[in-house]
Structures are given as structure tokens and as C-alpha cells.
C-alpha positions in Angstrom: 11.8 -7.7 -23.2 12.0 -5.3 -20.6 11.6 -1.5 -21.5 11.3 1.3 -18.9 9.3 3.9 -19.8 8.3 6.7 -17.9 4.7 8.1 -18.1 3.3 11.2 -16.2 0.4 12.9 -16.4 1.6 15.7 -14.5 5.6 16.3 -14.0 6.1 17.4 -10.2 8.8 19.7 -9.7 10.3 19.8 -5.8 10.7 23.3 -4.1 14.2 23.8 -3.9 14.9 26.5 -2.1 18.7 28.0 -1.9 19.0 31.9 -1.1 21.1 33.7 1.1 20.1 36.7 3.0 23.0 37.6 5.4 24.7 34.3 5.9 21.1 32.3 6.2 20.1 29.5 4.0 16.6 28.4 3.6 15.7 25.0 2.0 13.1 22.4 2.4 13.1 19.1 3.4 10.5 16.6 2.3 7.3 15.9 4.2 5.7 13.2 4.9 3.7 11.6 1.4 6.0 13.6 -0.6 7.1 11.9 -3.9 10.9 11.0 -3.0 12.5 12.4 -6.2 15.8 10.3 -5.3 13.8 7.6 -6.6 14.1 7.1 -10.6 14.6 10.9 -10.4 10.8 11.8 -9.9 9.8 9.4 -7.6 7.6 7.3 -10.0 8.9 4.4 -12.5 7.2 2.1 -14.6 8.9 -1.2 -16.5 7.3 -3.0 -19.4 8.2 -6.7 -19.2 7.0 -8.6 -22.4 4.7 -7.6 -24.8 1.7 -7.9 -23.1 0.2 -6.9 -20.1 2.7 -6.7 -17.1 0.8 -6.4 -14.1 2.6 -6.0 -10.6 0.6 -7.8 -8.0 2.9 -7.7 -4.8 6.4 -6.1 -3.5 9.0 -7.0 -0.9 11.4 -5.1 0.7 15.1 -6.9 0.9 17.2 -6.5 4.4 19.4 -4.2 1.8 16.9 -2.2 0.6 16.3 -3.7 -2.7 12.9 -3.7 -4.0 10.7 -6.7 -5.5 7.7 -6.9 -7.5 6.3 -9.7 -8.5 3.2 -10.3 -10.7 2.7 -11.8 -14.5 3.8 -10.9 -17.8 0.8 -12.1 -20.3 0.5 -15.9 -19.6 4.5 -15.8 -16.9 5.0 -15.2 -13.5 7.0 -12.2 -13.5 9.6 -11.2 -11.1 11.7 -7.7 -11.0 14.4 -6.3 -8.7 15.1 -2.8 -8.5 18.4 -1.2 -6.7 17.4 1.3 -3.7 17.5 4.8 -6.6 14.6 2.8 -8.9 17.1 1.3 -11.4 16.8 -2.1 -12.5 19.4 -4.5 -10.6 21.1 -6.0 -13.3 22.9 -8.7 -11.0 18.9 -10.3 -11.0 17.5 -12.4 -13.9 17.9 -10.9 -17.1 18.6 -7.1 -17.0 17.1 -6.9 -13.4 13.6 -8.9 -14.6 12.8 -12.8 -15.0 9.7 -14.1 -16.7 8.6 -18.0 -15.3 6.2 -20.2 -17.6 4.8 -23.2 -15.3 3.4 -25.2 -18.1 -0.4 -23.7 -17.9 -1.7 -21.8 -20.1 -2.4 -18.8 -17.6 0.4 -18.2 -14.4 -0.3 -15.3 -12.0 1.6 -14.1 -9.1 -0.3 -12.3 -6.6 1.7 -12.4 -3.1 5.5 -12.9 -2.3 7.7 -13.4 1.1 11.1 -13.4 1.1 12.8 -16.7 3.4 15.7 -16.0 6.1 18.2 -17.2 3.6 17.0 -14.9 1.2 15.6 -17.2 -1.5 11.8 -15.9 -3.0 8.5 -17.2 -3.2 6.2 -16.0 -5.1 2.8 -18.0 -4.8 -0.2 -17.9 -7.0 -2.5 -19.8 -9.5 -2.1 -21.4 -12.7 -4.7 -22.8 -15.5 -7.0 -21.6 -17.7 -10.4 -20.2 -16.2 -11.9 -21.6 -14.2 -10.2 -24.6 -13.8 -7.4 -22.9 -12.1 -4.7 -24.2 -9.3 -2.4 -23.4 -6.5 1.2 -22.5 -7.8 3.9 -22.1 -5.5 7.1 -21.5 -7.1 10.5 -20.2 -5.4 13.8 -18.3 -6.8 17.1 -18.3 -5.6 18.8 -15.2 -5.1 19.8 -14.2 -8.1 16.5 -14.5 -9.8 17.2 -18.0 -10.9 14.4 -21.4 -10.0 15.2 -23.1 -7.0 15.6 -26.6 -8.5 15.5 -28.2 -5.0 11.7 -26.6 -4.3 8.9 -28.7 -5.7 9.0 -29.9 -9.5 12.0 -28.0 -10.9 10.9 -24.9 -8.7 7.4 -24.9 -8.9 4.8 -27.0 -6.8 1.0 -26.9 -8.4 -1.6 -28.1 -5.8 -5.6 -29.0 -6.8 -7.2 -28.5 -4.4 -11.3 -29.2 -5.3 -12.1 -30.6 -8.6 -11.9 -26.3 -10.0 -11.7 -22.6 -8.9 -8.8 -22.8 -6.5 -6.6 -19.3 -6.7 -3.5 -19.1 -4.3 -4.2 -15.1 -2.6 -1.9 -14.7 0.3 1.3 -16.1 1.7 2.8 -16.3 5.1 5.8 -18.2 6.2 5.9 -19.9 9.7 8.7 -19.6 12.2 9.7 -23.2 11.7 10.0 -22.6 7.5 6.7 -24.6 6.7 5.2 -22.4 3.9 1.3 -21.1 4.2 -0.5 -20.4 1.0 -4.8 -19.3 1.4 -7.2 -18.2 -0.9 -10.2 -20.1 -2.5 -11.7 -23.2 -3.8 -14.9 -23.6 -5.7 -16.8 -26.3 -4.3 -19.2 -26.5 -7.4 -21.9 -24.1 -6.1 -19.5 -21.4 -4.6 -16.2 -20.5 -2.9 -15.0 -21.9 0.5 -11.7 -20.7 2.7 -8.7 -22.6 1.3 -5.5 -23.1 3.1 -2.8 -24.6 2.2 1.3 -26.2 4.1 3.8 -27.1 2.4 7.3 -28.3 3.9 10.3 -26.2 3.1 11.2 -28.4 0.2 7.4 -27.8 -1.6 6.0 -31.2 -0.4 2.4 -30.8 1.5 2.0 -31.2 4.8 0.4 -34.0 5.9 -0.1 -33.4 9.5 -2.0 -29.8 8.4 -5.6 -30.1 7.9 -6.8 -33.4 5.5 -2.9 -34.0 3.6 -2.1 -30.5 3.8 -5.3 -28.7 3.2 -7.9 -27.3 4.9 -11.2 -26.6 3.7 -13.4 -23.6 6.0 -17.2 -23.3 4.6 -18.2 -20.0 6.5 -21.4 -18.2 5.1 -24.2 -19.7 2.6 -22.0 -18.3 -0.5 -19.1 -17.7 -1.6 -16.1 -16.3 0.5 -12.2 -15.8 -0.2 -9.1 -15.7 1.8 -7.4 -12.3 0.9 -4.6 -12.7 3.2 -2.3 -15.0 5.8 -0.5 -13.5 9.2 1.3 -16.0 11.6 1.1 -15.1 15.6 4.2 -15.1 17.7 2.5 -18.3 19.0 1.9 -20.0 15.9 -1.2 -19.6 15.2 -2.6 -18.9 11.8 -5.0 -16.0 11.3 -6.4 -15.2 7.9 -8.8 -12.7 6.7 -11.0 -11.6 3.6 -14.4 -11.7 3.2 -18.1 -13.6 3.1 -21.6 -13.6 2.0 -23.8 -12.7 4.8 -27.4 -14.2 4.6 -28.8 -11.6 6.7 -27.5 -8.6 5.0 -27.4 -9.9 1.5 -24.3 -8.7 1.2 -20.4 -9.2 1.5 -18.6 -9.2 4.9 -15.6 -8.7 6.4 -14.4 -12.4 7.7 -11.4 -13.3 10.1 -10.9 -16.4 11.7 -8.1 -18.5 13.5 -6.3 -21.7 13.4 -4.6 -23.8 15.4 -1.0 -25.3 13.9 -2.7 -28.3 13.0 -5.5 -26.3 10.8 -8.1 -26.5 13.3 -10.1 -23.6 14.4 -9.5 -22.4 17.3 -12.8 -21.9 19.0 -11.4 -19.4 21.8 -11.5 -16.8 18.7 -14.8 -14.9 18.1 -17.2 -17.5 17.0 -15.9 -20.8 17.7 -12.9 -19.4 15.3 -14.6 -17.1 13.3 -16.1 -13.5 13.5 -17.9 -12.0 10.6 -17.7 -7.8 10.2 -20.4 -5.4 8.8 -18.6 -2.2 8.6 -21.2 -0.8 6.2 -24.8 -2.0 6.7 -26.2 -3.4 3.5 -23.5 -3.1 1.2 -20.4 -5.1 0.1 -17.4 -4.9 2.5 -14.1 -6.1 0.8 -11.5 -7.3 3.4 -8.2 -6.9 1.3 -5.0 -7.3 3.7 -4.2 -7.5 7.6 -1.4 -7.2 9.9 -1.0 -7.9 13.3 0.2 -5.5 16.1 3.4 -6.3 18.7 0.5 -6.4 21.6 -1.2 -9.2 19.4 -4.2 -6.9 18.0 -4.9 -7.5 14.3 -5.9 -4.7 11.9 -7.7 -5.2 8.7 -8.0 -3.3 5.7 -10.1 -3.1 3.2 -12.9 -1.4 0.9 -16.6 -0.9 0.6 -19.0 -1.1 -2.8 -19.5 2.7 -2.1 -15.9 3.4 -2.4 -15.2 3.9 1.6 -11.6 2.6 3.0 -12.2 0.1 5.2 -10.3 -1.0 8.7 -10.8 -3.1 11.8 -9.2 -3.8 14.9 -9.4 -6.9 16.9 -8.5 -7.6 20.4 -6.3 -11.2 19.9 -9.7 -13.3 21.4 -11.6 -11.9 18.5 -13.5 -9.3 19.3 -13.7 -5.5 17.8 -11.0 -3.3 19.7 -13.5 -0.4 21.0 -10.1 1.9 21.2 -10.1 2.3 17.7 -12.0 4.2 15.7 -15.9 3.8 16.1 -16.4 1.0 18.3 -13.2 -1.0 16.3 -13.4 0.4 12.8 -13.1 3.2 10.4 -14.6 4.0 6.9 -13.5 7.2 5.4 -14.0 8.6 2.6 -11.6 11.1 0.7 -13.9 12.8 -1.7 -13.1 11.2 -4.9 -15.5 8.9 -7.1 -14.4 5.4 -5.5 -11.5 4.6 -3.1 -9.9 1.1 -3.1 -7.8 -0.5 -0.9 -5.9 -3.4 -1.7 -2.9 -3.9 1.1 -1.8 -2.3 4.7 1.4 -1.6 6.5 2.1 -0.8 10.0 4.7 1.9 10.6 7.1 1.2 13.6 5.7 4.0 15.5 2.4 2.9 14.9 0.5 5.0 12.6 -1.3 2.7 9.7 -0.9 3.0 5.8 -3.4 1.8 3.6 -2.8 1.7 -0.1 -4.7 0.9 -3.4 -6.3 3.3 -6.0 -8.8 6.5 -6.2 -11.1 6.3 -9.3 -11.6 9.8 -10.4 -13.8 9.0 -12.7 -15.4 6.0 -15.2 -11.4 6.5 -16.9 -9.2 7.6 -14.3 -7.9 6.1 -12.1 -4.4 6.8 -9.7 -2.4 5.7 -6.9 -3.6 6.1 -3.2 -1.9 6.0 -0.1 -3.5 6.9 3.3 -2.3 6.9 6.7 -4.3 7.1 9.9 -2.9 7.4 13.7 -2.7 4.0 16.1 -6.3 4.5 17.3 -7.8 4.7 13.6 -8.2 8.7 13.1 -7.0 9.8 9.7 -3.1 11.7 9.7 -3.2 15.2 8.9 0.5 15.9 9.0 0.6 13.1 6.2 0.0 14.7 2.1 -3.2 16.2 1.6 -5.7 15.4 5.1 -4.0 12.4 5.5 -3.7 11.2 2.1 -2.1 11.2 -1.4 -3.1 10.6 -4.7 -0.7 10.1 -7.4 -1.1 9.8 -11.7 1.5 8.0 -13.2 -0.3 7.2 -16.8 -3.0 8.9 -18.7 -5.8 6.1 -17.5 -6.0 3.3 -15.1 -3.4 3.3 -12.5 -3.8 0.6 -10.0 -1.6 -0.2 -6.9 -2.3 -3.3 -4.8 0.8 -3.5 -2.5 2.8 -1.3 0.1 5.6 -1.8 2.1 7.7 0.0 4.2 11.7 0.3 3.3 14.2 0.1 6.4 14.7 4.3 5.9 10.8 4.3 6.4 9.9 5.5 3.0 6.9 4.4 1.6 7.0 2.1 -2.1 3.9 1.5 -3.4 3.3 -0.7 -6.4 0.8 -2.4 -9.3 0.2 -1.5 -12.7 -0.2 1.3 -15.2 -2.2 1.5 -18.3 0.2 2.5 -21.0 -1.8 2.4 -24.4 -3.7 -1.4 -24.4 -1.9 -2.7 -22.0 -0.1 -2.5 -18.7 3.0 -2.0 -17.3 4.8 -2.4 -14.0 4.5 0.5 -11.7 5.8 1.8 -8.6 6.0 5.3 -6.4 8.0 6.1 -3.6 7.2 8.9 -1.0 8.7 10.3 1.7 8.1 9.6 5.8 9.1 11.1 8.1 7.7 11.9 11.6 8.4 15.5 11.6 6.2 18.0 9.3 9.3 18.1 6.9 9.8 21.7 7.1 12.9 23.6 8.6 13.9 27.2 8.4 17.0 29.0 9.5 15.5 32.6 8.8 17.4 35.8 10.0 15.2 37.0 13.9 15.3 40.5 11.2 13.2 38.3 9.0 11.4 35.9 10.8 7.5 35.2 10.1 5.0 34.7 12.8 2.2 32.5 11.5 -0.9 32.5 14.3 -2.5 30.5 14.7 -1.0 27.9 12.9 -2.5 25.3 12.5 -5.8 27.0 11.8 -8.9 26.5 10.5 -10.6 29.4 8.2 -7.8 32.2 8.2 -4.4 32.9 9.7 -2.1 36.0 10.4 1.3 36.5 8.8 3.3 38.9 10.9 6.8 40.4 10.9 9.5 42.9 11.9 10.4 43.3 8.2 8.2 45.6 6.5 7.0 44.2 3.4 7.5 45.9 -0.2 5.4 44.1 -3.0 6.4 40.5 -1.7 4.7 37.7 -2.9 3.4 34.8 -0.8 3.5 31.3 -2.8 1.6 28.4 -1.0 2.6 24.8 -2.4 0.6 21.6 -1.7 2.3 18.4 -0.9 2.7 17.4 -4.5 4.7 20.6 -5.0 1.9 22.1 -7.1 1.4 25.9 -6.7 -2.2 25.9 -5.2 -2.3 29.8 -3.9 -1.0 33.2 -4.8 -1.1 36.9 -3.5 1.0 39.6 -5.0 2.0 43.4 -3.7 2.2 42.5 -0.4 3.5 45.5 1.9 3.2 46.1 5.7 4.4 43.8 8.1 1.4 41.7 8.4 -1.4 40.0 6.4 -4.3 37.9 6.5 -4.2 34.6 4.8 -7.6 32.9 4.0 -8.2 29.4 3.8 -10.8 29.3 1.1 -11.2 26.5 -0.7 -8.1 24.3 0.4 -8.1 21.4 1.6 -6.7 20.2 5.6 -3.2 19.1 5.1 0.4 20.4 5.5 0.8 23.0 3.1 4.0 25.2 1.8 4.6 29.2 2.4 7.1 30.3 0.4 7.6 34.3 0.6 9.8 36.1 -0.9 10.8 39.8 -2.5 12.5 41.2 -5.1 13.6 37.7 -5.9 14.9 37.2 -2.4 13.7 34.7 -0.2 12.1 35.8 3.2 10.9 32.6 4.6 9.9 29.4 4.2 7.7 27.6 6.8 4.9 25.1 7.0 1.2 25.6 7.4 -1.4 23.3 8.4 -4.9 23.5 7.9 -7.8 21.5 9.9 -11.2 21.1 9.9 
């Protein structure tokens, strides 16, 4: 059963703004980390697939624009396909959804890549805890199974005796499928990688038949993600146990094709990251740069986002951030991050989820410049946070769309249980403000941007305007009436650094409309 259903806490209206004075028009364009409202109308959608629990694990973008999640529905893999304005693509599955049972009592997707020829695969784990497996299973086009991959569609791969989850996918130039995550070895969890051949079969000449097993701390540790190098070589990421700090690290380590480590990376293949001293560091999702670098994203146990860069021999890039990495954090009770993008000019998104508070909690979406310093001309000092239900909201993917909007998607409480969930937001490079104000009208702001205060001055005298500042949701966040003269003093107060807003006008006229930013 698929239902949409559209849950907001809050309802954002967008400033339109259409006046004439003279011949002028004034309007605004979106900024970037704007909710795009050409997107289910308000820039947010949620689906419910099934009656249980429909939780959105992972998204693709199509070549055409088309939008995939792909997760579980109760005990199913579940697969939706939305056209480019948020509407379900009834041309996929049923009604624009499909639902998959693999014969285990318990299937869950949790990453997808989409092959040259456009067929899916979603890949996984299947059982019932903790005797869980490897699933691979692939769609054609149109939603359908792939009969020629695997078992009917489906390949399911053991590979200890217990505990193996499938976490990340990557597909190599050559089509040979790569699917890591974890195996439980009987005391704790151990790097597990897995290639297949294009058909589902393993590969024999990876690893021991296919597999490869990589012990790296004294514990447990998990492979949260899967890049391929222009060269071929497999790098994965997530995280370890560290002996020394008792604690949880970030881990990334290399292979050769053949599922050997390559020992000219970090430590004979592997370097281990302590962002935060002495407390769990959650590596979560990595790309790599055109010049070869690899970022990695992630979270900390005291709510930080996470990143690293590395130079391609394994060491931390010293360019970036403090000496190679970042933590930030935005103010809120806890921060997770759960994937990262890479824009084409650069700049870094990370998204995931902001607990507000032990019941609350929304979508998240930060971006930071090439050399790891937080965005201000992106939402609200770099970031956004967006409600969509009136609990737990929880996004674990982001991609970029072709247009270079931003989709980010997971789950949404609705009642007891969840439903699919995804926002879109604007991107653009420019502030996303332009006006076309009469020079009889026009508004000097200086300085702008500025810190604690700013002037507002003009060769139009003023009678009882009003000056309306909007943040980047399009929320009303400051007010001042009766303005008269031809200049004024705008204090910062207690907002926030970001792009904000100014919206003046009189006697229901508009006088301008123009950006401010404010920095620390």
C-alpha cells in the first residue's frame, strides 16, 4: 500500500515578492539551503509503503533527474521512484513503489548504485538477528527483479558462521560489484568485503572466493562505506575500537584489485583517526576528490560533525581544516551525520539529523568550503535544519541532482511508525538575492556583511516604513515599525550568522528587497 501523506510541523511560506514602483519589479530568488517549493509544492514529501515501518535508507539520482530511495518496508526491501516535482513515477513498480521479500524473515536495504545501463542495486542484509547475511539484489528499469542476477534477482552471501550486514556499495569500472560492511567473528566484528561478477556470482580471484576478511583493532569495527579510485583501487572507511583510547575511531584503509592491502597507504593499508580524544568517533560516508584526496564524514558521541581529509598515500591533508579535520558543532543537543556529497565546485555537504531534544529530532544538512571551513552564504551559518513530522525525523542520505539541488532523504515518525521521507533545497552559488530597485529608491546597506550592527541609508525619505527581516526558512525572525528619515541603524542582537532577508516596504509598497549577511 503506498499512501502519501504530508506531515509538517511548521508550514514555510516563500517570500514572493511582486510590486511595481515606476516600471520596477522586485522578487526573490532562492538561496542557497532554501526548501525548493517546486518540489511536492513545499519542498518536503513523505510516502508510507506498507503498514509498517517504511524506513528510507539510501537515494540515487537517475542521469534524468528521477529520484530513488531505497530502504525496507517492515520485513521487504523497499524501492520508490519519484518524478523530478516529488510525485510518484507511476511507470515504476506499482504506483511508483515496489516492495521485495527475499525469503528471510527480516530484508533491509541500506545502500544503492545505479549500473551504466541503468538497472538498480540495492544491497543489504537479510535474516533474523543476529544471524544475518549479505543480500544483493538488482532491478531492472522499470522496478521489476532482474531474473538474470543471482537466484531470481537476489544473491545472499554468509560470510562467517553470524553477524554479517552488507553497509556500503560501490561498482568498479569493469562492472564487478563491491559490497562491505561487517562480520562477527564470534567475539566481535571484523572489516568485510565482498565481489561479485556482474551476473551475482562471487569472485573468486578477490580475496579467499570472493571475500575478504580485515581484523583491524582488538574489537569490533564496521565498514560504513566503499569508493573506487580512478586506478582501481578499493578504499573503504568506517570505524574501530582503539585500545589506547578506549574508544571508537575513525578507520580507512586500501586495497589492491585483488583484496590485498596496499601497504603504500598509511599503515601498511590502514590509518586509524582520533578526531576527538577519548570519545567515540563514527565514520559514516566518504568520497574521493578529482586530485585523488579522500574526505570522510562522520559524527562524534558528543554530537560534533565529523570530517577528514587524506592526501591519496594516506596521510591527514594539513590544508584542511585543523591539521586534516573538522568538528563543528551547530548548537543543538546532538548532530549526526550519516552521508556526504561533494559539489562540483568543491564545497562539501554533510547530511544526517539534529536531535533537539530526548523527542525531537529533524533533518540536517551542512556545507563547508573545499578547505573544511563551515559556508556562511549556505541557510543559517552554514547549515539547515528542517521538521517534517512531529517527532523523530532521521535522514541518512544526500545526493546532488544534475540542476545542483540538494535531496536529502530517511524516515519520518508518523504516529508508531515510519514513513519515507525526503527534502529538497535549493543551491546555488550566488547569495540568491537580486533586486531591480528604482536609483530614487535604492538602499545602501554598510557594511554589509557585518557583525553587531549595520546602516540602512537612502535618498528616499522614509514615512512609517517597516523593515521585515526573513531567515532562510522564510520565517519572519525581526521587525521594526515607523520608520522615517532616510537612514537607520539595524542591530544584530540575537541572530544568528547566515544570509538573511530585508524586505522594506511602505504604505503597502515595496521599497527594496536585498540580502544581508551576518558573521561572527
Amino acid at each position: 500500500m503506498i499512501n502519501r501523506k504530508l506531515m509538517k510541523k511548521l508550514h514555510f511560506r516563500s517570500i514572493a515578492l511582486f510590486s511595481i514602483l515606476g516600471c520596477q519589479s522586485f522578487s526573490t530568488n532562492a538561496q542557497s539551503g532554501s526548501l525548493d517549493f517546486s518540489f511536492d509544492n513545499d519542498g518536503i514529501l513523505t510516502t508510507t509503503i506498507g503498514t509498517g515501518n517504511a524506513s528510507g535508507n539510501t537515494i540515487v539520482i537517475q542521469p534524468d533527474g528521477k529520484i530513488l530511495l531505497g530502504g525496507n518496508s517492515g520485513n521487504n526491501l523497499a524501492l520508490a521512484r519519484y518524478q523530478i516535482n516529488g510525485s510518484l513515477d507511476d511507470t515504476f513498480g506499482m504506483g511508483g513503489a515496489v516492495t521485495t521479500n527475499l525469503g528471510c524473515a527480516n530484508a533491509s536495504g541500506s545502500t544503492m548504485e545505479l549500473q551504466n545501463d541503468g538497472k538498480i542495486l540495492l544491497g543489504g542484509y537479510c535474516g533474523i538477528f543476529p544471524n544475518y547475511d549479505f543480500a544483493l539484489t538488482r532491478y531492472n528499469t522499470d522496478g521489476s527483479l532482474d531474473q538474470s542476477f543471482g537466484n531470481a534477482g537476489s544473491v545472499i552471501t554468509p560470510i562467517l558462521n553470524a553477524g554479517d550486514q552488507g553497509l556500503s556499495i560501490a561498482i568498479q569500472n569493469d562492472g564487478k560489484i563491491l559490497l562491505g560492511g561487517v562480520t562477527d567473528n564470534g567475539s566481535n566484528g571484523d572489516f568485510a568485503l565482498v565481489r561479485y561478477h556482474t551476473m551475482g556470482s562471487l569472485d573468486s580471484s578477490f580475496g579467499t572466493h570472493g571475500k575478504v576478511i580485515t581484523a583491524v583493532g582488538p574489537a569490533s569495527e564496521i565498514i560504513r562505506a566503499v569508493v573506487v579510485q580512478q586506478d582501481g583501487k578499493i578504499v573503504v572507511a568506517g570505524y574501530s575500537y582503539t585500545a589506547a583510547s578506549f574508544s571508537y575511531d575513525f578507520v580507512v584503509a586500501r586495497y589492491h584489485t585483488n583484496g590485498s592491502l596496499d601497504n603504500s597507504f598509511g599503515n601498511r593499508g590502514i590509518l586509524t583517526t582520533a578526531i576527538i580524544q577519548n570519545t567515540n568517533d563514527y565514520a559514516e560516508s566518504m568520497v574521493i576528490q578529482a586530485d585523488g584526496k579522500i574526505i570522510v564524514g562522520g559524527y562524534s558521541f558528543k554530537g560534533h560533525l565529523l570530517m577528514a581529509r587524506y592526501t591519496t598515500h594516506g596521510v591527514l591533508d594539513q590544508t584542511f581544516g585543523t591539521g586534516g579535520t573538522i568538528s563543528t558543532v551547530f548548537g543543538c543537543a546532538y548532530q549526526n551525520d550519516y552521508s556526504i556529497a561533494l559539489q562540483s565546485d568543491g564545497k562539501i555537504l554533510l547530511g544526517g539529523y539534529s536531535t533537539l531534544n530526548s523527542v525531537n529530532s529533524d533533518f540536517a544538512v551542512a556545507r563547508y568550503t573545499s578547505d573544511g571551513k563551515l559556508d556562511h552564504t549556505f541557510g543559517i551559518g552554514g547549515m539547515m535544519h528542517t521538521p517534517i513530522g512531529s517527532v523523530h525525523d532521521i535522514a541518512t542520505s544526500i545526493a546532488i541532482q544534475p540542476d545542483g539541488k540538494i535531496v536529502l532523504a530517511g524516515r519520518s515518525q508518523n504516529g508508531n511508525k515510519y514513513d519515507f521521507s525526503i527534502v529538497r533545497y535549493h543551491n546555488t552559488i550566488s547569495t540568491g538575492i537580486n533586486t531591480t530597485a528604482d536609483q530614487t529608491t535604492e538602499i545602501n546597506i554598510i557594511p554589509n556583511p557585518f557583525s553587531l550592527y549595520t546602516s540602512l541609508q537612502a535618498e528616499h525619505n522614509f514615512n512609517n516604513a517597516i523593515l521585515t527581516v526573513y531567515n532562510s526558512y522564510g520565517l519572519e525572525v525581526k521587525q521594526i515599525k515607523n520608520i522615517s528619515g532616510n537612514s537607520m541603524t539595524l542591530h544584530r542582537n540575537e541572530l544568528q550568522s547566515g544570509l538573511y532577508i530585508l524586505y522594506l516596504t511602505e504604505e503597502n509598497k515595496v521599497l527594496a528587497v536585498d540580502k544581508l549577511v551576518i558573521i561572527d
